[in-house]
Each structure stands twice: as C-alpha cells, then as structure tokens.
C-alpha positions in Angstrom: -6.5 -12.3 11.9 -3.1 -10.6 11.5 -0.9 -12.2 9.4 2.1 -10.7 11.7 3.4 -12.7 14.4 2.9 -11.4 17.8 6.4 -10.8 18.4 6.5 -8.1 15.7 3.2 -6.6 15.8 5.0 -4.8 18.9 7.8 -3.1 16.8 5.5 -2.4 14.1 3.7 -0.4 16.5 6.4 1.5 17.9 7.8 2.5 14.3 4.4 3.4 13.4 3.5 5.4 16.6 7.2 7.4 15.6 6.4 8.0 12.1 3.0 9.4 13.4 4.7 11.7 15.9 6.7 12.8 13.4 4.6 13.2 10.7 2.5 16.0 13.1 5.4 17.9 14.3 6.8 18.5 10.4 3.0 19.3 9.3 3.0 21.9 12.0 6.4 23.2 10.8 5.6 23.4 7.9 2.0 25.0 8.0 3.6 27.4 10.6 6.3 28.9 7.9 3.8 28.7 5.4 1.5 31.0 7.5 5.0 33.2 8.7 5.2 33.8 4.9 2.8 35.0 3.5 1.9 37.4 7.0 5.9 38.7 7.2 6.0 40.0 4.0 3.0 42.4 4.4 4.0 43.6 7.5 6.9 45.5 5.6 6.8 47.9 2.9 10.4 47.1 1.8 9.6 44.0 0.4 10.4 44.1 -3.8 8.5 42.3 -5.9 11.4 39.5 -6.1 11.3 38.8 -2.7 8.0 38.4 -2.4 7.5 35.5 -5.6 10.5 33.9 -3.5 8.6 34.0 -0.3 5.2 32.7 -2.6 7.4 29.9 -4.0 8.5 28.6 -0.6 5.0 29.1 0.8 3.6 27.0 -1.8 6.6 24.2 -1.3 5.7 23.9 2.4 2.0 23.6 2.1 2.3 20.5 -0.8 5.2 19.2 1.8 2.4 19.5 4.5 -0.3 18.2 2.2 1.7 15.1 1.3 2.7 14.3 5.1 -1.1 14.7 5.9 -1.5 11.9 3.5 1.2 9.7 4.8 -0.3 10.8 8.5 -3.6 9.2 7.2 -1.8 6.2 5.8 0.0 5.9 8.9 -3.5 5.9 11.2 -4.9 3.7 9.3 -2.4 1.3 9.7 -2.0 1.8 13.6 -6.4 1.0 13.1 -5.4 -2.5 10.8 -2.9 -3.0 14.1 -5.5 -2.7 16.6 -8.3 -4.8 14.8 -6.0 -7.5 14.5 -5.7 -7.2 9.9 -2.2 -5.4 9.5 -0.5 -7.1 7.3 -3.3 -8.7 5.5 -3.5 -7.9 1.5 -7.3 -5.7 1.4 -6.9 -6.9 -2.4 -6.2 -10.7 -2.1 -6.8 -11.4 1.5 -3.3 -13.1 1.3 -0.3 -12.0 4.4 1.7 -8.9 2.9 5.3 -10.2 2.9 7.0 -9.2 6.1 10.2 -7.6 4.4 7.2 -5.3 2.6 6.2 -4.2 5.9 9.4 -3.6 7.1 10.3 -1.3 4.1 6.7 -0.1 3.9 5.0 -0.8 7.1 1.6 1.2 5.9 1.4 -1.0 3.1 -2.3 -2.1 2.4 -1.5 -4.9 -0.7 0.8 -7.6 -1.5 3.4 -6.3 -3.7 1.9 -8.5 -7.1 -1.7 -6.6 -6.4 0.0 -3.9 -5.5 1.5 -4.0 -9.4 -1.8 -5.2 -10.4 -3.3 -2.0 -9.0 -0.9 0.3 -10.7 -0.8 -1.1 -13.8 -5.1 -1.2 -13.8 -4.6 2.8 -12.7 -2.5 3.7 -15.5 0.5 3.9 -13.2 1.4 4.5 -9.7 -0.7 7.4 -8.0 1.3 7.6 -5.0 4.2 6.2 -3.5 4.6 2.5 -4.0 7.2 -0.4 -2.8 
C-alpha cells in the first residue's frame, strides 16, 4: 500500500514520466556528440594533437554525463514500477511512509531520510546522490 495519497500519486507520476522523457533525450545527446567526436576528428588530417586531447576530454565528459543520467533513468523507472504496484513512497529499509516533502524534493527516493543517513553512514559515506 502506498503511503501517498491518491490525490498526489497523479502528480508524482507526471513529474516522473517528465524526468524520464527527459532523461532519454539528454542520454541520446549526449551519446550522439560523444560518437560525433571521436568519428570527426579522424575524418580530417588537420586535426593537431591539441585538438584532438580537447575533443577526448569532452568525449569522455559526455559519456560519464550519459552514464550518470542512465542511472538516474533507472532510478526514475523504478520508481514509476513502486507507482504502479501501489509501494512509492514506502521506506524499502523500514517499511515506514517516506516523508512527502522527501518525495517532492526527491521523488525517486527509496528510504526515509533517518535510514537513508543510516545507510550512508553504514557505507562509509554517500555513494550517490542523497537528500
């Protein structure tokens, strides 16, 4: 059972379904400039050493963008999944509701903020993004 009332489950769903768009269109930005890069360059001769450790460096930014919105992609998902089965908002820790200013901030949030510090702190810090 959700521990989001009905009247919001609706909005949480459209912010997620967004997010999710989104998140798709920048990987396949990204991923596409990433590919322009490193093919460009080796279609000209006059590209100097310089220029092409510039165009390695950028092609390396977008791919770890990309890789980090594939993660969010998942996170987002698999909370659009919790939505459907009828659990978003439920702690997977505790069981307990997840705050619903949490959501708001963090609406793929999978623990309530104390296990959430619980977590972290049992991890040696944060290994991701955390609210």
């Amino acid at each position: 059972m959700s521990a989001v009332p009905g009247t919001e489950m609706a909005s949480f769903r459209e912010v997620l379904e967004r997010r999710k768009a989104a998140l798709v269109s920048e990987i396949e930005a990204k991923l596409a400039e990433a590919r322009a890069a490193r093919v460009a360059p080796d279609a000209s001769a006059e590209t100097d050493g310089g220029d092409r450790a510039v165009l390695d460096v950028t092609s390396e930014i977008d791919l770890a963008t990309a890789s980090r919105d594939i993660r969010e992609l998942r996170d987002t998902e698999a909370a659009l999944d919790r939505l459907a089965k009828g659990t978003f908002g439920l702690c997977e820790s505790c069981g307990d509701a997840i705050a619903l200013g949490r959501l708001r901030v963090y609406p793929t949030a999978t623990r309530c903020a104390p296990c959430q510090s619980d977590y972290e702190r049992s991890r040696g810090g944060a290994q991701g993004t955390s609210l």
